[in-house]
ZAMI-471316 format. One record per atom (N, C-alpha, C, O, CB): residue number from 0; residue in one letter; x, y, z. Coordinates in steps of 0.2 Angstrom, whole numbers. Glycine has a CB too. Layout:
N
+-----+--------+-------+-------+-------+
! num ! residu !     X !     Y !     Z !
+-----+--------+-------+-------+-------+
! NUM !      A !     X !     Y !     Z !
...
+-----+--------+-------+-------+-------+
//
This chain:
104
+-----+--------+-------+-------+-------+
! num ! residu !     X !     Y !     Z !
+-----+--------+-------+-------+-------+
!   0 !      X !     4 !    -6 !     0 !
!   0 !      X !     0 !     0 !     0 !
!   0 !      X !     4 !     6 !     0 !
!   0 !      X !     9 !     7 !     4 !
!   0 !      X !    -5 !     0 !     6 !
!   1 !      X !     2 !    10 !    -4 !
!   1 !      X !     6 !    19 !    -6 !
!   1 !      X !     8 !    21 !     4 !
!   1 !      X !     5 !    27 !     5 !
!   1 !      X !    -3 !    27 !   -11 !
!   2 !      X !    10 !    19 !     7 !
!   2 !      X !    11 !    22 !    14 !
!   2 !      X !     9 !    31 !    13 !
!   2 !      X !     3 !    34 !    14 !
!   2 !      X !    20 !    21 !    17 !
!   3 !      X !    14 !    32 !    10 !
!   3 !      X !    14 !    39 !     7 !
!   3 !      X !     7 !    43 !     5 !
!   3 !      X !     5 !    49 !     7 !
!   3 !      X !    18 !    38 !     0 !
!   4 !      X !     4 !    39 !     1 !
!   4 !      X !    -5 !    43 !    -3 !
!   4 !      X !    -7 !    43 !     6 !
!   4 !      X !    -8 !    47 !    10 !
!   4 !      X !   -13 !    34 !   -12 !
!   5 !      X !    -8 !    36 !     7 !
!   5 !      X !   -11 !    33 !    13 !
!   5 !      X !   -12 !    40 !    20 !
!   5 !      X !   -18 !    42 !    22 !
!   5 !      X !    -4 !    26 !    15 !
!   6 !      X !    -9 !    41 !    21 !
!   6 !      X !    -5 !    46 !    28 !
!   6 !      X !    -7 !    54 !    24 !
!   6 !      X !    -9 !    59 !    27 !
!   6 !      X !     7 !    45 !    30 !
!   7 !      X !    -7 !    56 !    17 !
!   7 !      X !    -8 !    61 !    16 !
!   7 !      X !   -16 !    62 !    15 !
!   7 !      X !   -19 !    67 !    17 !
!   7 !      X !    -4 !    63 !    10 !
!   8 !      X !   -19 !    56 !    13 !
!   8 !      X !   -28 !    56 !    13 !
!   8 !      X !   -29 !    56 !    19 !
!   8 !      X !   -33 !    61 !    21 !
!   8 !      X !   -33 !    49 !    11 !
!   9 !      X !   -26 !    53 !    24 !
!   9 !      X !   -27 !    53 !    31 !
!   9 !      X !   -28 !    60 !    34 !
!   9 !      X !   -33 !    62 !    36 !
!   9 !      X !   -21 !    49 !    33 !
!  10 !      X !   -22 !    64 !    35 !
!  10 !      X !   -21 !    70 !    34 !
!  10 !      X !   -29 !    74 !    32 !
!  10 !      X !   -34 !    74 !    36 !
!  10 !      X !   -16 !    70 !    30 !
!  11 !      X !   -29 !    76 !    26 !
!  11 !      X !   -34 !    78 !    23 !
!  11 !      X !   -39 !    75 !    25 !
!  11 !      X !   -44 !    78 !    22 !
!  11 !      X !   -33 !    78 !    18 !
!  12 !      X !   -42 !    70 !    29 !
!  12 !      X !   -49 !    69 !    31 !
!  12 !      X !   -48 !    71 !    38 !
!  12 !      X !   -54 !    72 !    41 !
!  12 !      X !   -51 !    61 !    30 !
!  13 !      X !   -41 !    72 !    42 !
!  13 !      X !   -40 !    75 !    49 !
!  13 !      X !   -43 !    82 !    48 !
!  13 !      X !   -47 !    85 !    51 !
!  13 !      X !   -32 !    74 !    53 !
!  14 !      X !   -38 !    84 !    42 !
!  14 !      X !   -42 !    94 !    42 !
!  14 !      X !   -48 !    96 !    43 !
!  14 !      X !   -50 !   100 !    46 !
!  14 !      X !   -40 !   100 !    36 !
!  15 !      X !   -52 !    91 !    38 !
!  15 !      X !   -58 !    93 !    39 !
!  15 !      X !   -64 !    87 !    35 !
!  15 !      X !   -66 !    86 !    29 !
!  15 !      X !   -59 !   100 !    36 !
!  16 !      X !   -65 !    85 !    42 !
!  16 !      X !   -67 !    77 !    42 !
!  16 !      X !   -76 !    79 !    39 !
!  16 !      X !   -80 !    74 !    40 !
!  16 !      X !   -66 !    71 !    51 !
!  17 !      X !   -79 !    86 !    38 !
!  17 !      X !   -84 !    85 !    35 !
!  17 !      X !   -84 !    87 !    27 !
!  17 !      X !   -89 !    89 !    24 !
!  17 !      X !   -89 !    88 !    40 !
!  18 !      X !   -80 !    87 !    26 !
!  18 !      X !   -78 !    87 !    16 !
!  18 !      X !   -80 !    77 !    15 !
!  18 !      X !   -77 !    71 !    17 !
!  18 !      X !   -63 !    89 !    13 !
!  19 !      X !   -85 !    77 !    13 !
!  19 !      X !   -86 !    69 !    11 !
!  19 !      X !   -80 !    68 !     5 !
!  19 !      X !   -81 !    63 !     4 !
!  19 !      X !   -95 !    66 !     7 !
!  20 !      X !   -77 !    71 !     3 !
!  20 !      X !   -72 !    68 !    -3 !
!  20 !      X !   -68 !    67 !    -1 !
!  20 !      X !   -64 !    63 !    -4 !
!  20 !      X !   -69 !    72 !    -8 !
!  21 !      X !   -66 !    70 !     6 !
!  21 !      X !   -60 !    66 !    10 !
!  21 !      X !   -63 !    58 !    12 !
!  21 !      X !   -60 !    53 !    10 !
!  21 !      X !   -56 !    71 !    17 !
!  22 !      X !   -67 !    58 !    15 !
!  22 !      X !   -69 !    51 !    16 !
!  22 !      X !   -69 !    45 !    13 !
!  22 !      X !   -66 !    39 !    14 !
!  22 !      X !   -73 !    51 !    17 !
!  23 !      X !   -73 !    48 !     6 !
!  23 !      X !   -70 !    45 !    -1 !
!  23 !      X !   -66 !    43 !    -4 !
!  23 !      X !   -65 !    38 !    -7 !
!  23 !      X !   -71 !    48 !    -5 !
!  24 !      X !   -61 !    48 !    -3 !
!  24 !      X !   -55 !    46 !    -6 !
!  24 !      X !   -51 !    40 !    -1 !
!  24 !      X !   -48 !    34 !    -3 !
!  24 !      X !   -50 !    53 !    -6 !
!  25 !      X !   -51 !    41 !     3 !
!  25 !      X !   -47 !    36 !     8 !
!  25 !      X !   -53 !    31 !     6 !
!  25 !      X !   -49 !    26 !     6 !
!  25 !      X !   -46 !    38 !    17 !
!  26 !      X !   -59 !    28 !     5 !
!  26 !      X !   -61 !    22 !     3 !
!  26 !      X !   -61 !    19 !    -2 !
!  26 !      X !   -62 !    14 !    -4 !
!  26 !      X !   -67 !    21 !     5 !
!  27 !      X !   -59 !    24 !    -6 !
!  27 !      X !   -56 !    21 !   -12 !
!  27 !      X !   -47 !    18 !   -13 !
!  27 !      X !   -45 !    14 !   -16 !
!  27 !      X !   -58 !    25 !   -17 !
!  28 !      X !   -46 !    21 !   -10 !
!  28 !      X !   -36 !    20 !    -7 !
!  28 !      X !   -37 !    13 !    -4 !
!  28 !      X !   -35 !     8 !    -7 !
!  28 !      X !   -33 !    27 !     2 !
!  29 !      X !   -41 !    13 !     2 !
!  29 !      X !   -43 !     6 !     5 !
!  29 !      X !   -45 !     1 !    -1 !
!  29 !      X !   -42 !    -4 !    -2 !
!  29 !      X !   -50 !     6 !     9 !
!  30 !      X !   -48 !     3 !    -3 !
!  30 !      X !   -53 !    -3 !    -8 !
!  30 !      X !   -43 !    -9 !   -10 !
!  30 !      X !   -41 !   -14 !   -10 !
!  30 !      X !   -59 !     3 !   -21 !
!  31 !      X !   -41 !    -3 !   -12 !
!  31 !      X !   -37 !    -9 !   -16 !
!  31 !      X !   -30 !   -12 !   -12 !
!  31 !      X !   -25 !   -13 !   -16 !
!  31 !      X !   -36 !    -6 !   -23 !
!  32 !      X !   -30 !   -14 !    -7 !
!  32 !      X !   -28 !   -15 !    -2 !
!  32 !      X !   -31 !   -20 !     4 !
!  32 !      X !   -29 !   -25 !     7 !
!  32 !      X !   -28 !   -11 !     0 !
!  33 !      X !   -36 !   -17 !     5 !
!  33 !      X !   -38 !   -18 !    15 !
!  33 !      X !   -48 !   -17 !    13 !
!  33 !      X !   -52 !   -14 !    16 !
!  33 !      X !   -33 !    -5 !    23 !
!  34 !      X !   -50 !   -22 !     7 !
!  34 !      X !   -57 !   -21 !     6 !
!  34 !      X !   -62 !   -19 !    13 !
!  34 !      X !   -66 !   -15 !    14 !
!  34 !      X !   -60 !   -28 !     1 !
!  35 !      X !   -59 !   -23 !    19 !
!  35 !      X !   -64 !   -22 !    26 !
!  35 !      X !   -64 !   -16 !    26 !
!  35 !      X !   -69 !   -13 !    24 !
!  35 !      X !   -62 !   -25 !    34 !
!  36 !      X !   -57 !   -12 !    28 !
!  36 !      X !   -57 !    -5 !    31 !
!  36 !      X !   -61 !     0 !    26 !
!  36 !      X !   -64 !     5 !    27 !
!  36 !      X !   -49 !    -2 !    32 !
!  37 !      X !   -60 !    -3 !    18 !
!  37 !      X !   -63 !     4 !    13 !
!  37 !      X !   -70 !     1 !    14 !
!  37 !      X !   -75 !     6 !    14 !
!  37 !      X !   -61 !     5 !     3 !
!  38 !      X !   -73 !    -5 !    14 !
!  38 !      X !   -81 !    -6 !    14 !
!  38 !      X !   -84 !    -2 !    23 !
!  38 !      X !   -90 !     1 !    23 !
!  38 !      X !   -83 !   -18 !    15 !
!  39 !      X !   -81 !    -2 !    27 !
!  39 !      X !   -81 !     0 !    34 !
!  39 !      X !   -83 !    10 !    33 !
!  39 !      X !   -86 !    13 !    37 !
!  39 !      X !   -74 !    -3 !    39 !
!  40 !      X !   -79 !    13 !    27 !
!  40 !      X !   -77 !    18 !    27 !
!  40 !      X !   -83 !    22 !    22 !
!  40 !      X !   -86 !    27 !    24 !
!  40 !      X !   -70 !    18 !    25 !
!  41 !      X !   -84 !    18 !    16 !
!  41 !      X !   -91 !    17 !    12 !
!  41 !      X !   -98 !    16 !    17 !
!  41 !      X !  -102 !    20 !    16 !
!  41 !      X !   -92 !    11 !     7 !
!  42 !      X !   -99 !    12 !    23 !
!  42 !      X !  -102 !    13 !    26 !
!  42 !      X !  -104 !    21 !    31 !
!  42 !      X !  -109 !    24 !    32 !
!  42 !      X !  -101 !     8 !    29 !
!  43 !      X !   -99 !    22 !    33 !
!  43 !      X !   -99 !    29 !    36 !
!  43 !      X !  -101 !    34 !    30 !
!  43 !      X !  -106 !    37 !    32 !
!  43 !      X !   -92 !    31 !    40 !
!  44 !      X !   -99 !    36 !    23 !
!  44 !      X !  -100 !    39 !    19 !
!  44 !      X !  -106 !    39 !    18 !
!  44 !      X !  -109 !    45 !    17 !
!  44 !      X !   -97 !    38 !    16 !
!  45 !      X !  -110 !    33 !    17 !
!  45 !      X !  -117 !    34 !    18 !
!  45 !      X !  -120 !    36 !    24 !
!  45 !      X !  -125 !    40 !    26 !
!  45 !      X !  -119 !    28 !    16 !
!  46 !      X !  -119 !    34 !    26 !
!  46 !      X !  -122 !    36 !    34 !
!  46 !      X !  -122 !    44 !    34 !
!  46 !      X !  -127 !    48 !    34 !
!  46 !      X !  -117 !    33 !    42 !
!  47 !      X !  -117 !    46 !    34 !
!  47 !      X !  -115 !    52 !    37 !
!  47 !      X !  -117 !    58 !    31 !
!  47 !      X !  -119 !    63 !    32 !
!  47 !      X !  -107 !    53 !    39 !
!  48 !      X !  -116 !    54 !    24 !
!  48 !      X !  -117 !    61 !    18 !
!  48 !      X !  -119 !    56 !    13 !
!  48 !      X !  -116 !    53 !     9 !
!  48 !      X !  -109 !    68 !    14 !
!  49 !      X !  -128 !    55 !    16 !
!  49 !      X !  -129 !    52 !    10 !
!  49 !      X !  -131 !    55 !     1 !
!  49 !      X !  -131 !    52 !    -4 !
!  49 !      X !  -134 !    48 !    11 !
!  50 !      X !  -132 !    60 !     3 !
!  50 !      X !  -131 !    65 !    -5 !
!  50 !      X !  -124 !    66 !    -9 !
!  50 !      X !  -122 !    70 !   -13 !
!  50 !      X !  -135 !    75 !    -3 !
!  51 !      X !  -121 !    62 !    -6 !
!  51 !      X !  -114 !    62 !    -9 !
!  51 !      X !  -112 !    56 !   -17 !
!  51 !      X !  -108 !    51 !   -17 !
!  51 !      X !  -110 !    59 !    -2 !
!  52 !      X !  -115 !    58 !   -21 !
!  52 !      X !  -117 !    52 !   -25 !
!  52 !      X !  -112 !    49 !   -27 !
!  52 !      X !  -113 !    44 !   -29 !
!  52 !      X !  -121 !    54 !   -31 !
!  53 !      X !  -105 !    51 !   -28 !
!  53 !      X !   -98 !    45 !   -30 !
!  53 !      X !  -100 !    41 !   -26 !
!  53 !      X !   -99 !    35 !   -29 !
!  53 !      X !   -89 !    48 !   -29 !
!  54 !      X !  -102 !    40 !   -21 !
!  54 !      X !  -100 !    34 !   -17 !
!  54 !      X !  -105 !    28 !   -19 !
!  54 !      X !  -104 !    23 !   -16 !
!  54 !      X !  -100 !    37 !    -9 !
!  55 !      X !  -109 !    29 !   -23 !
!  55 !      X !  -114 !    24 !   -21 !
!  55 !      X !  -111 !    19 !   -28 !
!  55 !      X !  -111 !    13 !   -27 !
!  55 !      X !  -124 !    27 !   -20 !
!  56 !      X !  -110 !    20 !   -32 !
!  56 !      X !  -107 !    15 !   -37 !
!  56 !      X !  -102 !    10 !   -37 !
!  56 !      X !  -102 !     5 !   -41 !
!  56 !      X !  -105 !    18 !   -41 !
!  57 !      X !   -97 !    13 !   -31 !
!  57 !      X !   -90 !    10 !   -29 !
!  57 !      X !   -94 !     7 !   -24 !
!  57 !      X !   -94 !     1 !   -25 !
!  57 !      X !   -83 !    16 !   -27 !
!  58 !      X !   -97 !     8 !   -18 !
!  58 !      X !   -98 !     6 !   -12 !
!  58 !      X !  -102 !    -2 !   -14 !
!  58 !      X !  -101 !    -7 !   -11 !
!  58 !      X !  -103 !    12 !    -8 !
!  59 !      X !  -106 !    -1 !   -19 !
!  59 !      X !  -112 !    -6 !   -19 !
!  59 !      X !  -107 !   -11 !   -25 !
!  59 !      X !  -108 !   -17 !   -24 !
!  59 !      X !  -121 !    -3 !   -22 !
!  60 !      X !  -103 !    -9 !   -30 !
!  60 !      X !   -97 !   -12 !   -33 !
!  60 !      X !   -94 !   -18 !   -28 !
!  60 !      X !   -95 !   -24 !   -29 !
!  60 !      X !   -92 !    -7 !   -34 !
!  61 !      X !   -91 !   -15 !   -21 !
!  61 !      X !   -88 !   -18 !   -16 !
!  61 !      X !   -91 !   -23 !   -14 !
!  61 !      X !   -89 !   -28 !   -15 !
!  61 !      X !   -87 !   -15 !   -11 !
!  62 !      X !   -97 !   -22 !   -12 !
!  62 !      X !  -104 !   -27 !    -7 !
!  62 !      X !  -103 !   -32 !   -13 !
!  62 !      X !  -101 !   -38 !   -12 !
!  62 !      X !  -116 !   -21 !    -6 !
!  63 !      X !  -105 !   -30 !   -21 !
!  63 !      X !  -102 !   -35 !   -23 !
!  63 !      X !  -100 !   -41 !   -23 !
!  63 !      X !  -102 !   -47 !   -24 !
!  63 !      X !  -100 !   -34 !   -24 !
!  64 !      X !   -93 !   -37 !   -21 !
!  64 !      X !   -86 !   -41 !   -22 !
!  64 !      X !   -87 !   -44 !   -18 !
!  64 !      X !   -87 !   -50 !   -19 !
!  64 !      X !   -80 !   -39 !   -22 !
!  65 !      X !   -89 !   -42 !   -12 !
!  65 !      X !   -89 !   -46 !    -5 !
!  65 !      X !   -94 !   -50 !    -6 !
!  65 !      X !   -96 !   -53 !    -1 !
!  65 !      X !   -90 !   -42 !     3 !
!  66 !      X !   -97 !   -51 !   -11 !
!  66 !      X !  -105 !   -57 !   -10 !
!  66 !      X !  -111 !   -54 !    -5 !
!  66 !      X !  -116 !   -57 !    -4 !
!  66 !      X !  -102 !   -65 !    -5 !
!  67 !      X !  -110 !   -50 !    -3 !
!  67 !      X !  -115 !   -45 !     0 !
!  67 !      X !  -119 !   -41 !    -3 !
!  67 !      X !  -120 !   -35 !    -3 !
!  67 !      X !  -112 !   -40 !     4 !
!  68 !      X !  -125 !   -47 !   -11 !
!  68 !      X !  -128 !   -46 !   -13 !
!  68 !      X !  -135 !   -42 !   -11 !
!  68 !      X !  -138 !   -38 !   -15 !
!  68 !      X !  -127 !   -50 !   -15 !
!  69 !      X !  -137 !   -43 !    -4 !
!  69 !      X !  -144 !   -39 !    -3 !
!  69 !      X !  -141 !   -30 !    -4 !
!  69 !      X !  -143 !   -26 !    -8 !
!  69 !      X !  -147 !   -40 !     6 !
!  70 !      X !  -136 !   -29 !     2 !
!  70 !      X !  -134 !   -22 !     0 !
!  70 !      X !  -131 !   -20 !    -5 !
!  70 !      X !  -131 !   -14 !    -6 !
!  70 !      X !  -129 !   -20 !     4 !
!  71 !      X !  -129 !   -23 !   -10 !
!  71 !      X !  -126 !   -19 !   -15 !
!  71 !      X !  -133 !   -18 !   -20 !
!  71 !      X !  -133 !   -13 !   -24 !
!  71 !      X !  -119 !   -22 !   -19 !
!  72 !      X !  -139 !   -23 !   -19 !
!  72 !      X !  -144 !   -21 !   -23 !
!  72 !      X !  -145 !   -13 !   -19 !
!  72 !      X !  -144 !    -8 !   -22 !
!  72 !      X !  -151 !   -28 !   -24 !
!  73 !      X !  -147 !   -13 !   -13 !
!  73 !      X !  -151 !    -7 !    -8 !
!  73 !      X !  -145 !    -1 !   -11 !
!  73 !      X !  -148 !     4 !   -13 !
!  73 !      X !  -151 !    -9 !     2 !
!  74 !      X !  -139 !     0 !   -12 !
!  74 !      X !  -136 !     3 !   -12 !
!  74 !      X !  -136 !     5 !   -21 !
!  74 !      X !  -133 !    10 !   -23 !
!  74 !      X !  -131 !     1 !    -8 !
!  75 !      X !  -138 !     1 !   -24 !
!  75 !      X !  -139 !     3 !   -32 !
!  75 !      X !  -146 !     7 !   -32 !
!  75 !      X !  -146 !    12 !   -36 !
!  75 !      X !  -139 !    -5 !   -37 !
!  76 !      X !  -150 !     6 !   -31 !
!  76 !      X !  -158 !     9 !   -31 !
!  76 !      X !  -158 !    15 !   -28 !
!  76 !      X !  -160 !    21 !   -30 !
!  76 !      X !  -163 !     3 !   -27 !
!  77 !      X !  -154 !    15 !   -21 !
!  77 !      X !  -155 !    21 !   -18 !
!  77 !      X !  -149 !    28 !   -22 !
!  77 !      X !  -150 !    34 !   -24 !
!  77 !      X !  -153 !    19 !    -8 !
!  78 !      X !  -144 !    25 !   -23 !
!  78 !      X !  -141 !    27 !   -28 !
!  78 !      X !  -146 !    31 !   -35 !
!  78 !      X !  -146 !    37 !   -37 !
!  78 !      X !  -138 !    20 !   -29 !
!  79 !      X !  -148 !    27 !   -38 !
!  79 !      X !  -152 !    27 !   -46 !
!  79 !      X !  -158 !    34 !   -43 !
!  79 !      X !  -159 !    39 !   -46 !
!  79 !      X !  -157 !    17 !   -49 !
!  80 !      X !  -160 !    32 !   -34 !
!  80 !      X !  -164 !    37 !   -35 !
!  80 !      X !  -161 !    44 !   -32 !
!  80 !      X !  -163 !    50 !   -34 !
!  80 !      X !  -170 !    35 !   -32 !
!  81 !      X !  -156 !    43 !   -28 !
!  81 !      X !  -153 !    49 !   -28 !
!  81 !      X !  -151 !    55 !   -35 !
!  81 !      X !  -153 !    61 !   -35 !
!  81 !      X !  -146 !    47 !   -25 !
!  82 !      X !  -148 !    51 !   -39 !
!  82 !      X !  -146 !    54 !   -45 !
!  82 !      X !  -151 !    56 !   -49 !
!  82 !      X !  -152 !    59 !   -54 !
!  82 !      X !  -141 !    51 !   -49 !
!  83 !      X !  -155 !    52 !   -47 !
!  83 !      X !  -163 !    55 !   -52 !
!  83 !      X !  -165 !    61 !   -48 !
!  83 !      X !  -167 !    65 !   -52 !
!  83 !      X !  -172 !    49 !   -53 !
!  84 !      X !  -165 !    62 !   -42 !
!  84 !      X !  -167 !    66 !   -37 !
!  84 !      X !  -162 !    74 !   -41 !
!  84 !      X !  -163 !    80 !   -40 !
!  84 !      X !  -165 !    62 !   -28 !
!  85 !      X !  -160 !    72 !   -42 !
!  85 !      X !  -152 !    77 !   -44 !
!  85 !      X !  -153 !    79 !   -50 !
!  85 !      X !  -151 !    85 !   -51 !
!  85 !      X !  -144 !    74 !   -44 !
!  86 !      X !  -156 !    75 !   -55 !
!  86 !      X !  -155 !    78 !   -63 !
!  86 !      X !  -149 !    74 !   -64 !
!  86 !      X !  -148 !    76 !   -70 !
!  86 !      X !  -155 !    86 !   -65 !
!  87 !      X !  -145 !    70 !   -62 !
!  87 !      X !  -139 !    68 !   -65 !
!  87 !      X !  -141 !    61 !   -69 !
!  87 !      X !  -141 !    55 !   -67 !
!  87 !      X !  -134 !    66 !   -59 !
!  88 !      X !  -141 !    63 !   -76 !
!  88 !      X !  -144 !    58 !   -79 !
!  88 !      X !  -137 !    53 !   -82 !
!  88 !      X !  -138 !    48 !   -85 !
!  88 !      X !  -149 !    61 !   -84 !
!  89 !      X !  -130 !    55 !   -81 !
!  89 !      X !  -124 !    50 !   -82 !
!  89 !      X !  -125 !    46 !   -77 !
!  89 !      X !  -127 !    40 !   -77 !
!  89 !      X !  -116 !    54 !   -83 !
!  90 !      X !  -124 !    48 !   -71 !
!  90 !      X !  -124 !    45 !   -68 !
!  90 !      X !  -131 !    40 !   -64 !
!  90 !      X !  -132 !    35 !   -60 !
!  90 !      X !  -120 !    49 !   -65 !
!  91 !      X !  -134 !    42 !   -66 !
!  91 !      X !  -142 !    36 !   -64 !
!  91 !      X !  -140 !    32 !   -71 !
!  91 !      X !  -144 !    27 !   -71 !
!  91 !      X !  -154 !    42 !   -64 !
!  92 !      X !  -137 !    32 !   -76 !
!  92 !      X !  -136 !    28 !   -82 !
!  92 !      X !  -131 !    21 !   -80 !
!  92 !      X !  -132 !    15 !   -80 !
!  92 !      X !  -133 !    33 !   -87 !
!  93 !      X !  -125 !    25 !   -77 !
!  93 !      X !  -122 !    20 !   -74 !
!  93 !      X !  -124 !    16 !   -70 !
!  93 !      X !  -122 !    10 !   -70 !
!  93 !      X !  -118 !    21 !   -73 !
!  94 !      X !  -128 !    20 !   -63 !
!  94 !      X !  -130 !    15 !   -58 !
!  94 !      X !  -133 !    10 !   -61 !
!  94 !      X !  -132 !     4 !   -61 !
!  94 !      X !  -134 !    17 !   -51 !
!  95 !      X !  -140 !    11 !   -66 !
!  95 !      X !  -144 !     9 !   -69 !
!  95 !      X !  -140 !     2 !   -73 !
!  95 !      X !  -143 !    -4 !   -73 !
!  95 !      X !  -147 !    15 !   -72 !
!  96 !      X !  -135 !     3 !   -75 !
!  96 !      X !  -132 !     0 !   -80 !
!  96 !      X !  -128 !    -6 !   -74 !
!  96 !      X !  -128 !   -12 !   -75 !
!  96 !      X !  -126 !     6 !   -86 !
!  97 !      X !  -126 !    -4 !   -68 !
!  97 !      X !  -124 !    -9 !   -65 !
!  97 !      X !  -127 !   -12 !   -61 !
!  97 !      X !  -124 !   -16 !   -58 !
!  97 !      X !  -119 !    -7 !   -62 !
!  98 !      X !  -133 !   -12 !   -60 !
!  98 !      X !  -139 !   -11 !   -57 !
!  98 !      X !  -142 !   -19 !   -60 !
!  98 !      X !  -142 !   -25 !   -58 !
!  98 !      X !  -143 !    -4 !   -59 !
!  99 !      X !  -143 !   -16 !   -66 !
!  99 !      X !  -146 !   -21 !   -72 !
!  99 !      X !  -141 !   -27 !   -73 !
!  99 !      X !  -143 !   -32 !   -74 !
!  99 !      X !  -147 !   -18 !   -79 !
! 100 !      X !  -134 !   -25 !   -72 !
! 100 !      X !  -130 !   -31 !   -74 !
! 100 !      X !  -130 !   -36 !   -67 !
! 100 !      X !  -130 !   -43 !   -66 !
! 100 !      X !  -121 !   -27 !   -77 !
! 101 !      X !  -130 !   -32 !   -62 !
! 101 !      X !  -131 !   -38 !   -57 !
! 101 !      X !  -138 !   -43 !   -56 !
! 101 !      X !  -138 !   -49 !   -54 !
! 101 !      X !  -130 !   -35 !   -50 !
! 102 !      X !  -142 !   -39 !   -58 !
! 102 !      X !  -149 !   -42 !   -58 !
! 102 !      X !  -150 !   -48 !   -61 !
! 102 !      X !  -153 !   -53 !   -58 !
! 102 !      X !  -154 !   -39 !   -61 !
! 103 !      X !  -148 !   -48 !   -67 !
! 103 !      X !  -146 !   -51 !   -75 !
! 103 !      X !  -140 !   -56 !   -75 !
! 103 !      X !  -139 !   -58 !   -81 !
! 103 !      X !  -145 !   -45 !   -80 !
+-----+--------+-------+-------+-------+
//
């Protein structure tokens, strides 16, 4: 693992732990590494800023990976409706698109 990226996200989520992009970033640092700590870190991101829409494509991606197929369906839908809620029609495309591919 980047020690280096690692300690500088870290940092930047210490200055100001209510920027959701710092949170973000460090669960995606995780992801490819340490999946518990970045799935644990995606949890808090939802919890805490769920109008944060990057997170829900990667988060429910993870649940995935982990075979934690109930949540990643819940986390695709709520996702799809966030970004419809937003007018973000790229993104309600992709959730939609990943959405469907797990269904299917």
């Amino acid at each position: 693992m980047a020690t280096d990226r690692l300690k500088l996200l870290h940092e930047f989520y210490d200055d100001d732990p209510g920027d959701p992009f710092n949170l973000y970033a460090l669960a995606l640092e995780y992801l490819k590494h340490d999946p518990s700590t970045s799935r644990d870190l995606f949890q808090k991101l939802l919890k805490t800023h769920p109008a944060y829409l990057p997170t829900y494509y990667h988060a429910a991606k993870l649940y995935v990976d982990l075979g934690e197929i109930e949540n990643a369906k819940t986390v695709y839908e709520n996702g799809i409706s966030l970004a419809a809620k937003l007018n973000d029609t790229k993104a309600q495309r992709e959730l939609r698109s990943a959405y469907d591919e797990l269904m299917f």
